[in-house]
C-alpha positions in Angstrom: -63.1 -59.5 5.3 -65.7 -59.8 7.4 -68.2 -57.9 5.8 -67.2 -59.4 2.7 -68.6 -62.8 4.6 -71.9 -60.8 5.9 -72.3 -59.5 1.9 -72.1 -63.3 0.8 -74.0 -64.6 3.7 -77.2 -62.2 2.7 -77.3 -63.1 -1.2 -76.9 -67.0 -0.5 -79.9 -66.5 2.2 -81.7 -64.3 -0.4 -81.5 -66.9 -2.9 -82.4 -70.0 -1.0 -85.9 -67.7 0.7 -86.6 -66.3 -2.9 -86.7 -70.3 -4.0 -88.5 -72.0 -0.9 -91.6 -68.9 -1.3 -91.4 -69.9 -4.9 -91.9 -73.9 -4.9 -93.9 -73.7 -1.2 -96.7 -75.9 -1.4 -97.7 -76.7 2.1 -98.0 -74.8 5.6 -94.9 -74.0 7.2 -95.3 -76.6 10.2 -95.7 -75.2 13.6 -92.0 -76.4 15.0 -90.5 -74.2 12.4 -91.9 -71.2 14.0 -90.2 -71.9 17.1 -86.7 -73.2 16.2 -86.5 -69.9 14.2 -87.7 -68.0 17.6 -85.3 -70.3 19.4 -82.9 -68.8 17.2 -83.6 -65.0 17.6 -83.4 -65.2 21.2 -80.1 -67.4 21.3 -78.5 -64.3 19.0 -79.8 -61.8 21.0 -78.7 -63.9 24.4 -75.6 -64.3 22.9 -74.8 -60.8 22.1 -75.6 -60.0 25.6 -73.2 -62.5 26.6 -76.2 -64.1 28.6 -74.9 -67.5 29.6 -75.8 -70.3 28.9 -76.5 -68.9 25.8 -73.6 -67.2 24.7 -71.4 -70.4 25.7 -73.6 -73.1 23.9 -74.6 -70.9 21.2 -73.2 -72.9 18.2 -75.6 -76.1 19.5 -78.5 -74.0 20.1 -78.1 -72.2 16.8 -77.8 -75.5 14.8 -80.9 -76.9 16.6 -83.0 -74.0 15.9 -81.5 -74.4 12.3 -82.6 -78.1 12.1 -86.2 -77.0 13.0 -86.3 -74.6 10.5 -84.7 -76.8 7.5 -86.6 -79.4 7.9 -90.3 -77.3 8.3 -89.0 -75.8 5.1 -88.6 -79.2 3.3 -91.9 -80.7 4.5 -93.7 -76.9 3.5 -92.1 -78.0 -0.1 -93.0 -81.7 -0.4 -95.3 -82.8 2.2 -92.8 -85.0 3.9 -89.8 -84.6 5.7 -87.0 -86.2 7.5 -87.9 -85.2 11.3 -91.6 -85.9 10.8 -91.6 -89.0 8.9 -88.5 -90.8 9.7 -88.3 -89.4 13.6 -85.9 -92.6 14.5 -83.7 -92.4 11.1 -83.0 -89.0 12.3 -81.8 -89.7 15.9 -79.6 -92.5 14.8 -78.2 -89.7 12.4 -77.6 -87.0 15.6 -76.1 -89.9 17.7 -73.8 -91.4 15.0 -72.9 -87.7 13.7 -70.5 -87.4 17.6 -68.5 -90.4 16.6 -68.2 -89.7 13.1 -67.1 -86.3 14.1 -64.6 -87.7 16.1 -62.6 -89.1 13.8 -61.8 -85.8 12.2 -60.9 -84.3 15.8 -58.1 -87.3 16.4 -56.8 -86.2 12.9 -56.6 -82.7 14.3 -54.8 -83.8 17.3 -51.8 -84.7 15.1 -52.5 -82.0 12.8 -53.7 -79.0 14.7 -55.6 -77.3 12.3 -58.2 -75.7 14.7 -58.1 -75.5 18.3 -61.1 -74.5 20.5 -61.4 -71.2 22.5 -63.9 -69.3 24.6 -65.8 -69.7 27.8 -65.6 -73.3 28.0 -67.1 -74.5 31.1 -64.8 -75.7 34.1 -66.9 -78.5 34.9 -66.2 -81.9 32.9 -69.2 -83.0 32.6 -70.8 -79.8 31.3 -68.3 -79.3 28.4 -68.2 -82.8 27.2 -72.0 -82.2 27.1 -71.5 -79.4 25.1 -69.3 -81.2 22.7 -71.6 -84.0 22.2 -74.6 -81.7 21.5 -72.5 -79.1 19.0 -71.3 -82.5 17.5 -74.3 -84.0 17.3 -75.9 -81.1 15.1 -72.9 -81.6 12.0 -74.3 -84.5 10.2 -78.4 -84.0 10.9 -77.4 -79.7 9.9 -75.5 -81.4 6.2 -78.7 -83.9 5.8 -81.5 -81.5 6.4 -79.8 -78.7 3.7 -79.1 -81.7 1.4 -83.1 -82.0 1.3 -83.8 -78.6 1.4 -81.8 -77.8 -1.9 -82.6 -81.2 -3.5 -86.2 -80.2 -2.6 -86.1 -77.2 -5.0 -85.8 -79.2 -7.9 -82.5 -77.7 -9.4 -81.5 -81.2 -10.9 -84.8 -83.0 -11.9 -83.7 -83.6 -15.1 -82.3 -86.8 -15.6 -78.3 -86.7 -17.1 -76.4 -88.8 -19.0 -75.2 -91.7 -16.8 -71.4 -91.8 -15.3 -70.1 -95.1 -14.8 -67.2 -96.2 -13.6 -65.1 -99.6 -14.4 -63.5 -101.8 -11.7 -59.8 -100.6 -12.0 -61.4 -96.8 -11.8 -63.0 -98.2 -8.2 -59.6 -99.6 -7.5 -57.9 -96.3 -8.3 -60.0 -94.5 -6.2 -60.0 -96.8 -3.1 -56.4 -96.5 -3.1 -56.6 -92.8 -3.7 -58.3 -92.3 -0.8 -56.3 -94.9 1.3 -53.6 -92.4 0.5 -55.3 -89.2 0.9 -56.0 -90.6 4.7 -52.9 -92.0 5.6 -50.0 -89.4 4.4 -50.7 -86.2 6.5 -50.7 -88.2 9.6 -47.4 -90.0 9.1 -45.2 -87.0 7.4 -43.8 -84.9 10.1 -46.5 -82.4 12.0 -45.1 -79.4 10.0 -45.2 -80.8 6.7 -49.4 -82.8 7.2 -50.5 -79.8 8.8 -50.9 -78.2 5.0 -52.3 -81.2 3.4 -55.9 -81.3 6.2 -57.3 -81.3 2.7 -56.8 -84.1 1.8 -58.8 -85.9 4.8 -61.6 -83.8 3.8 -61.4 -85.8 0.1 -59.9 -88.9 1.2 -63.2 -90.2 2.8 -65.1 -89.6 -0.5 -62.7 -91.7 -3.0 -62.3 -94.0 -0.2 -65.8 -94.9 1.0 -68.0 -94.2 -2.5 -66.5 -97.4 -4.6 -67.0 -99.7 -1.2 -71.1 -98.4 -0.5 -71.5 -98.5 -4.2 -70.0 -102.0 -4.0 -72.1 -102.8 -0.9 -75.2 -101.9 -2.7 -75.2 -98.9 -0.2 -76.1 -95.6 -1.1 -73.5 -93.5 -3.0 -72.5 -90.8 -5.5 -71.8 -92.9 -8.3 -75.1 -95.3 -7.7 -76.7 -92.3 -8.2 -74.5 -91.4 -11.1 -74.9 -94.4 -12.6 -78.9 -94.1 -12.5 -78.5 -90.4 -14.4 -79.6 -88.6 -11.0 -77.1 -86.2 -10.1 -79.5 -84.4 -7.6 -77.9 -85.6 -4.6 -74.5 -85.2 -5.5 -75.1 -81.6 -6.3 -77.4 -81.0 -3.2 -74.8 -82.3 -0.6 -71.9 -80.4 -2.3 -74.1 -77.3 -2.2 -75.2 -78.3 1.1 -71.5 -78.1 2.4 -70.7 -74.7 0.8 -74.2 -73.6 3.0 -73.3 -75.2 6.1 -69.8 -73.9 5.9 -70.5 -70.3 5.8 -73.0 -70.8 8.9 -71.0 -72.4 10.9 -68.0 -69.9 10.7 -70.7 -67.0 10.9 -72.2 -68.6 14.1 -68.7 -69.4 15.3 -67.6 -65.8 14.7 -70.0 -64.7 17.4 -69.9 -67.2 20.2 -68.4 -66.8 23.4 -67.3 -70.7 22.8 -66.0 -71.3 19.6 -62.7 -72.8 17.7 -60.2 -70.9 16.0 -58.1 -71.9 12.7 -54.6 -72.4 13.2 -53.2 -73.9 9.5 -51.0 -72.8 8.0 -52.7 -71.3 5.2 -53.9 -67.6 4.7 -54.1 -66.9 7.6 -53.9 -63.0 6.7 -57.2 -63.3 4.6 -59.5 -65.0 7.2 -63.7 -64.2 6.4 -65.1 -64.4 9.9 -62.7 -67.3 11.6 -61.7 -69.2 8.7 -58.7 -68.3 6.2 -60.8 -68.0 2.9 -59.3 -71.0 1.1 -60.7 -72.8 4.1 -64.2 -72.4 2.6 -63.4 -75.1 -0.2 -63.0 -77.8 2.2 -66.9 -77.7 3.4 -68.4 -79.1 0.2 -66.2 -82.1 -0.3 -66.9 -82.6 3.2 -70.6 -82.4 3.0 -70.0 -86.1 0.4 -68.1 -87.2 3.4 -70.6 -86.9 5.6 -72.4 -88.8 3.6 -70.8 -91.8 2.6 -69.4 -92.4 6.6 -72.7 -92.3 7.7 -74.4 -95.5 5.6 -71.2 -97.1 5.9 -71.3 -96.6 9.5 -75.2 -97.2 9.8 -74.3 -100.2 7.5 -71.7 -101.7 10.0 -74.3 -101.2 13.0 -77.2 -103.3 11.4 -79.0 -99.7 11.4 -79.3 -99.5 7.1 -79.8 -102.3 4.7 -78.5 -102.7 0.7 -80.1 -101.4 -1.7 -82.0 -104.0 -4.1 -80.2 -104.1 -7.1 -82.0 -102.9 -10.2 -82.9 -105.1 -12.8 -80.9 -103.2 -15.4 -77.9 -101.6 -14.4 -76.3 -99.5 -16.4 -72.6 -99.8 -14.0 -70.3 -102.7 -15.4 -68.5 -102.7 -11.7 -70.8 -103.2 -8.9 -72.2 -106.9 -9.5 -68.4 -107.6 -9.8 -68.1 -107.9 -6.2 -69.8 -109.2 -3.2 -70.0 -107.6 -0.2 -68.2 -110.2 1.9 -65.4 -110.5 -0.2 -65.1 -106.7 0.0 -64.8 -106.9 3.4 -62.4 -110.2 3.8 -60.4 -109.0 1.2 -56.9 -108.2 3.2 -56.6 -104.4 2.1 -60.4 -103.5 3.4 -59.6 -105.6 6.3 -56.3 -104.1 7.3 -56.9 -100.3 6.0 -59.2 -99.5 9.5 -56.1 -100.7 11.5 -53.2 -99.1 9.5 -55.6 -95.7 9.6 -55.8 -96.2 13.5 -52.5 -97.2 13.9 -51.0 -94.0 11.6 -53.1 -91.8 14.2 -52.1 -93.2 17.4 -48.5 -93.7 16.5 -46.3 -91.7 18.6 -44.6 -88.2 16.9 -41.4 -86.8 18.6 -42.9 -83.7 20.8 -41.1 -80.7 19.5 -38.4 -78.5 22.4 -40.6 -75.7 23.8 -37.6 -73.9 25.3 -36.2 -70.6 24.1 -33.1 -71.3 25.5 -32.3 -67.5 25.9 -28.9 -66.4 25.6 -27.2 -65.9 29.5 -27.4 -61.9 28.1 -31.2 -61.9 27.9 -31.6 -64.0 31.3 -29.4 -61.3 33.3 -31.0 -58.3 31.5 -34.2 -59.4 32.5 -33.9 -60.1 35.9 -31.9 -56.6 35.7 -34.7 -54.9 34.3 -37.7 -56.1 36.3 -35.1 -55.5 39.5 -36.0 -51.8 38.5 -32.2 -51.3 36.5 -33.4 -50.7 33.2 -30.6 -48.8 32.0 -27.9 -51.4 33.1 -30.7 -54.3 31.5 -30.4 -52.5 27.8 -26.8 -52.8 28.1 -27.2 -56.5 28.5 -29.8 -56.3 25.5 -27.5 -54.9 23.0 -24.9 -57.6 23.9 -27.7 -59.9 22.5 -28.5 -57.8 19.4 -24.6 -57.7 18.4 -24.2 -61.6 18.9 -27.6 -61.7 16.3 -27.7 -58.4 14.7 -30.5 -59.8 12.4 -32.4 -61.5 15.0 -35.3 -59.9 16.5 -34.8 -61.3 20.4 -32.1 -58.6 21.4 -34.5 -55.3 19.8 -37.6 -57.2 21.3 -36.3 -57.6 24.2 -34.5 -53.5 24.6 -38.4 -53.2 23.5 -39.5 -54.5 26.3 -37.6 -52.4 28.7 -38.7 -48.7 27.0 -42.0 -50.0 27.4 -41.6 -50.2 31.2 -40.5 -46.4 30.5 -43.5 -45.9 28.7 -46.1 -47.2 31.6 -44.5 -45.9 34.4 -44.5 -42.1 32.6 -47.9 -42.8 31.9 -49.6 -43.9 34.7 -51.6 -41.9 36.3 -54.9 -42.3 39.4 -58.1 -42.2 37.8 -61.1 -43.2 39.1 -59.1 -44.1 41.9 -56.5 -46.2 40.2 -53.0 -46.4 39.5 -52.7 -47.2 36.0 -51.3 -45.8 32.6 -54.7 -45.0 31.5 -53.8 -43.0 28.4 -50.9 -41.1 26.7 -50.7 -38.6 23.7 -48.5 -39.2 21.4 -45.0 -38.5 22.3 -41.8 -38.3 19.9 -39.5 -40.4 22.7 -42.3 -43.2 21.8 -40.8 -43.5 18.1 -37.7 -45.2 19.2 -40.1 -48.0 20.9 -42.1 -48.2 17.9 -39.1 -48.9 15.8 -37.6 -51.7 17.6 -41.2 -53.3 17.6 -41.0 -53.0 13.7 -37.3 -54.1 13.6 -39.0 -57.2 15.7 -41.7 -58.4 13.5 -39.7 -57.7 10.1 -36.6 -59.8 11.6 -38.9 -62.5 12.8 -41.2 -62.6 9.7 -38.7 -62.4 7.6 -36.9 -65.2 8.8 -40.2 -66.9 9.0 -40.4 -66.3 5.1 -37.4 -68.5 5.0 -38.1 -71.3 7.5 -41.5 -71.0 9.9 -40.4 -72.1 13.4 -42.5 -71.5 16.6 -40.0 -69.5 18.3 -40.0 -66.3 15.1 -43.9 -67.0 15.6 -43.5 -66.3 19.1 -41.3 -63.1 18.5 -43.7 -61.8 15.5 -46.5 -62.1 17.4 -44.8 -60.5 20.4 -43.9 -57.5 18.1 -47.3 -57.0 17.4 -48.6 -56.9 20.3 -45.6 -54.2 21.6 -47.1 -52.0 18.9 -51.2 -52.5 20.2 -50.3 -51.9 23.7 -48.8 -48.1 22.7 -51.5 -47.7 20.4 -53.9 -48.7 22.8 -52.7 -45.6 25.0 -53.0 -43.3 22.3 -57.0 -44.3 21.8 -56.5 -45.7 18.2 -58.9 -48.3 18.0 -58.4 -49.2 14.7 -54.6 -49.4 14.9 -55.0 -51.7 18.3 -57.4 -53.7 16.9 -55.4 -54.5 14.1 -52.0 -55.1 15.5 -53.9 -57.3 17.8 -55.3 -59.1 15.4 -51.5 -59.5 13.5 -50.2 -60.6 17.2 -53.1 -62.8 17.4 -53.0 -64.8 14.3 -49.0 -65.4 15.0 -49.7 -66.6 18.5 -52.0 -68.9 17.2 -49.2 -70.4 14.5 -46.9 -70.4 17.4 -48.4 -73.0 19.3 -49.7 -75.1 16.3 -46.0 -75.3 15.4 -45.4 -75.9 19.4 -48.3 -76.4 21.8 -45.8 -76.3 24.3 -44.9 -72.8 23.9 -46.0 -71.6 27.0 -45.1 -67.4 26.0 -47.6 -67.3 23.4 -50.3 -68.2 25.8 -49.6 -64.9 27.4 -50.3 -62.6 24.2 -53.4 -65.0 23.3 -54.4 -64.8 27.0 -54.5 -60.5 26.7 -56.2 -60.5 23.2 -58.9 -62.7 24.8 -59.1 -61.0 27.7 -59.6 -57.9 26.7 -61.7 -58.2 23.4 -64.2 -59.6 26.3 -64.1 -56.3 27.8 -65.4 -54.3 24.6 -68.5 -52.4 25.5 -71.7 -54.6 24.2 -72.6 -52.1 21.4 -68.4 -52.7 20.6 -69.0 -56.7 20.6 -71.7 -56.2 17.9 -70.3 -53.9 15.6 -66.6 -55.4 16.2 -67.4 -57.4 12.2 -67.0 -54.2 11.0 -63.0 -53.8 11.9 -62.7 -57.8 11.4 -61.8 -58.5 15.3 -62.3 -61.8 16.2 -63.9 -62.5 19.9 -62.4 -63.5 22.7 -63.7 -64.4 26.5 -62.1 -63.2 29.8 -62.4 -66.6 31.7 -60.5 -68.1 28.6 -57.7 -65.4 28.8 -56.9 -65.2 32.2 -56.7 -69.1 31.7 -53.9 -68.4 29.3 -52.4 -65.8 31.1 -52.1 -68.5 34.1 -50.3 -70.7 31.7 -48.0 -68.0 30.4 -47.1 -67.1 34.2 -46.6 -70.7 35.7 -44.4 -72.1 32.6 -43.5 -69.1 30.2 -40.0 -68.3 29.7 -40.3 -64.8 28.6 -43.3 -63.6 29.2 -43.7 -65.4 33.0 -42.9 -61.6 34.7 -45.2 -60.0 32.1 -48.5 -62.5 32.4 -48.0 -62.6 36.3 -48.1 -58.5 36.1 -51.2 -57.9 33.7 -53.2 -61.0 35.3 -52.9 -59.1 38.6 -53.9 -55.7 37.2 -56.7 -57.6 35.5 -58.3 -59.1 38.4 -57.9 -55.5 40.5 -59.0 -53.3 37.6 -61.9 -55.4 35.8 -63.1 -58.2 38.3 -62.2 -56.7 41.4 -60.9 -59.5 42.8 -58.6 -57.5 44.9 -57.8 -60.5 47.3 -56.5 -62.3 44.6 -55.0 -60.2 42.6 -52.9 -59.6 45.5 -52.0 -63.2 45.8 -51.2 -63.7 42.0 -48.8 -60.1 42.5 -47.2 -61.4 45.4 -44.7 -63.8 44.0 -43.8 -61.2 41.7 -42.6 -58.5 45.1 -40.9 -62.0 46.3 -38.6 -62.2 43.6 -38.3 -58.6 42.7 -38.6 -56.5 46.2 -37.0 -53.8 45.0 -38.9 -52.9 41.6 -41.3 -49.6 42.6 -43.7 -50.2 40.0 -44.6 -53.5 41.6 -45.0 -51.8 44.7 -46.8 -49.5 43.8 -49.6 -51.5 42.2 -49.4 -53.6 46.0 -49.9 -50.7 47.6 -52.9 -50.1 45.5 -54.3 -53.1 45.9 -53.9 -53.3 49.7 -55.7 -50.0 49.9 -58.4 -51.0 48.1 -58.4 -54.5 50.8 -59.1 -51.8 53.3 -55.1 -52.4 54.6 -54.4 -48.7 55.0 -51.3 -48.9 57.2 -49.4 -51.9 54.5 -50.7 -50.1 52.1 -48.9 -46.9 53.4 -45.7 -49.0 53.9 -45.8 -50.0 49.9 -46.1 -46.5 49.0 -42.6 -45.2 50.9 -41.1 -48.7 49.5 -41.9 -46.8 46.2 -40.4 -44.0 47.1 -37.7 -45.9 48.7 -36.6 -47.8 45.4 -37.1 -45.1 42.9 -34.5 -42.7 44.4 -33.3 -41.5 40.7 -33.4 -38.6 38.6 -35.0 -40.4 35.6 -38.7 -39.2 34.4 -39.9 -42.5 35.5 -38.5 -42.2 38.7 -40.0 -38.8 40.0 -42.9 -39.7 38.4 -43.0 -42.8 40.9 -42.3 -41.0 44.0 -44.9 -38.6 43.1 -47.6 -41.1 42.3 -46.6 -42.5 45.9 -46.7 -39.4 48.1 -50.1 -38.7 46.2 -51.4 -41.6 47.3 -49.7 -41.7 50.7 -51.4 -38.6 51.0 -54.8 -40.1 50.5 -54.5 -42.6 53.1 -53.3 -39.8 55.8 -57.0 -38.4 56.7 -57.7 -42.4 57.3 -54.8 -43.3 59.4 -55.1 -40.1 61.7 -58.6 -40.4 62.0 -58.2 -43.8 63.2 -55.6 -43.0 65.6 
């Protein structure tokens, strides 16, 4: 649906240029010019994954927007925010990283969206990046406020809406409610009801600034303006779709995890998702005269000398605030966020059958391991651990048939499609319809974790056939499981493996791939950020520890050529495992890449050595071994 997104993004951009050329009055300032050149070479940094750009992209592309929107309000009226009220509009920048915070302690408890990408190692540097991304949300909802507002859409005065005391009432409470229930129902149950912080602000802070004499929605109501109230929901619905088509594109960036449509996502954010940005746009609003209010930074409004609102000379602003709800409701909110949850158990706790079959199978005893597997699958005939896990051992099948020395590397590089691939194929979808059919019934991180591992058993043989399409979108399946996974459980270490391969590799896509990848939906991913993951998945996973460990080291060899440590990351593996060829195989290529001919030599007959069989794996082992024996023979005799 991301072309959908693109489609929708062009007519809303079409509209709001076809209006400003309309109603332009004055010049379009000078500092317009270069936030939108600021802009053009941020995209085309960032698609060339040019860093810092491609990193902070999301901050530079919001402060090139700010330059623009504003140069397009003052070209409509003559005045503008950034020219004429320059110190207005940093206390707006600083108090919008605060503000912000708030939301990102609710996700905490929620864990709604989680953030992704090339994040930079150093502290300092990513905090910095925080603060200025932050920064950019309210001043990016103010500025498009004014430039819609600035159109004129709502001119014409309206009837006035007024509200009585009780209604306040009602809504204060509303809100009070809206802010305080997803935090203190259990994780699984708030984590659908995020939308409700995104209304609870608005009910909860518009009666208390009206109140206040600060300004608000139903002041303006009141008066028969409904301008503002339009432009900032409008304003939201704008911002929302740039943000997530920024996002989409940046090497840092978050990723939605709710539990929501997460099937029918339009660039990184499930559709229904879009909704939540204009209600948000009113929050933004009211938080930040409250806020400015409570600093000394923004005064009342004078009252007019005929109000047409029967509530607000009702009550005074100190009694608002000594009244015991107003003065309790910060602390109850603070205290509902802070107050301890019960952390969910991130073990499998695999049946004894699965632990023996896989120490069996990555000993190099596959045969004897899928006996051990389909003890599993009897004991849970409708589970999907025992067919994932007989899964996992054909694939081992599948690799070692495959590989092959190219470009003077063992790997499986490619395979045509094969009818003995069919039975892999099926367990993989016996896997993710067990899991997601249990998920149907109750969602639990662990059939997360096993859907999303079926998924991803389906990309890798795909990928070895060359079907882009089919890879792309079982990774993308795999991906958005993984994700729910460790929302559900961010202790699941195992799905930090899958996420740590999607990342890794989408990072690897040619750069002509990584701008045209909208057009099969594939959301982006960053290397540094995957083999981060795949660290993760190998130090603490359960399942996946052998499988991280193994692809991390082929990684580093293949793609970095970090061949040192790739050798160091493998070595653990030939520790616990001596006697499994494959390993030693991929040592022995690594050491003679290092140079190390003659323990490079010694892997090879170890190969040989432990893969003394008549299976098709096997011979296909011992032949991959002499052949690459062989190569290092002209070196070892012309040393001697």
């Amino acid at each position: 649906m991301v072309k959908l997104g693109v489609i929708l993004m062009s007519c809303m951009a079409a509209v709001l240029f076809a209006e400003f050329f309309r109603r332009r009055t004055h010049p379009f300032r000078a500092y317009g010019w270069f936030g939108l050149a600021f802009l053009v070479v941020g995209e085309w940094l960032m698609f060339r994954g040019v860093e810092p750009a491609a990193t902070f992209f999301t901050p530079i592309a919001w402060t090139a927007y700010a330059l623009i929107a504003d140069a397009a309000v003052f070209a409509i009226r003559g005045h503008s925010r950034l020219r004429d009220a320059p110190a207005q509009f940093a206390r707006l920048a600083l108090l919008s990283i605060p503000l912000w915070l708030i939301f990102e302690a609710y996700n905490l408890r929620l864990a709604n969206w989680t953030y992704v990408g090339r994040m930079p190692v150093s502290l300092p540097v990513r905090w910095f990046g925080y603060g200025w991304a932050f920064a950019t949300i309210w001043p990016g909802i103010f500025l498009t406020a004014d430039l819609i507002e600035s159109l004129g859409w709502w001119d014409t005065p309206a009837r006035p809406i007024t509200f009585s005391r009780a209604t306040q009432n009602a809504f204060i409470i509303a809100g009070a409610i809206l802010l305080i229930a997803p935090i203190v129902l259990p994780r699984p149950l708030g984590s659908f009801l995020f939308g409700a912080v995104w209304l609870g602000f608005v009910f909860l802070l518009d009666p208390i600034n009206f109140r206040l004499g600060l300004p608000s929605f139903e002041g303006e109501l009141a008066s028969g303006h409904s301008g503002r109230f339009f432009s900032f929901l409008l304003s939201g619905w704008v911002c929302g779709w740039l943000w997530e088509f920024w996002n989409f594109w940046a090497a840092a960036k978050w990723n939605y995890i709710f539990p929501v449509m997460q099937k029918d996502k339009i660039f990184e954010m499930p559709a229904l998702g879009y909704f939540g940005f204009p209600p948000f746009a009113l929050e933004c609003f009211l938080m930040y005269y409250f806020a400015a209010w409570l600093l000394g930074w923004e005064k009342p409004l004078p009252l007019p000398a005929q109000t047409t609102s029967p509530a607000r000379p009702l009550l005074r602003a100190p009694g608002t605030l000594r009244s015991l709800p107003f003065a309790m409701l910060p602390w109850l909110l603070l205290a509902a966020l802070l107050w301890p949850q019960p952390a969910p158990a991130s073990s499998l706790n695999l049946p004894e059958a699965a632990r023996h079959g896989l120490d069996l199978l990555y000993s190099g005893r596959p045969d004897e391991a899928i006996t051990r597997f389909r003890q599993v699958q009897a004991a849970d005939p409708g589970g999907p651990l025992g067919y994932l896990l007989e899964a996992e051992a054909r694939w081992w099948q599948i690799y070692c048939e495959a590989c092959e020395i190219k470009w003077n590397t063992i790997d499986a590089w490619g395979r045509p499609r094969v009818a003995d691939d069919d039975s892999y194929l099926a367990l993989a979808e016996k896997v993710t319809s067990f899991a997601e059919s249990r998920i149907a019934h109750t969602d639990s991180p662990e059939m997360r974790l096993y859907a999303g591992i079926g998924w991803a058993f389906r990309a890798r043989v795909l990928g070895l056939r060359n079907d882009r399409r089919g890879t792309a979108h079982a990774g993308v399946k795999a991906r958005a499981h993984l994700l729910r996974c460790l929302q559900l459980d961010p202790g699941m270490a195992d799905a930090y493996t899958g996420l740590g391969l999607y990342n890794y590799y989408v990072d690897t896509l040619s750069p002509i791939a990584r701008v045209l990848r909208f057009l099969i939906s594939i959301p982006g991913g960053s290397k540094a950020e995957g083999t981060r993951q795949l660290e993760i998945g190998m130090e603490r996973g359960d399942l996946t520890r052998v499988e991280a460990r193994f692809y991390l080291t082929k990684n580093l060899r293949t793609y970095d050529r970090e061949y040192a440590r790739s050798l160091e990351v493998l070595s653990p593996l030939i520790d616990e495992f001596p006697r499994n060829p494959i390993f030693q195989l991929l040592r022995g290529d690594i050491q003679a890449k290092l140079g190390r001919k003659e323990l490079a030599a010694e892997s090879f007959r170890q190969t040989e050595q432990f893969s003394l069989g008549d299976s098709a794996c096997e011979r296909h082992l011992r032949m991959l071994a002499e052949q690459s024996a062989s190569y290092l023979a002209p070196v070892t005799s012309s040393a001697q």
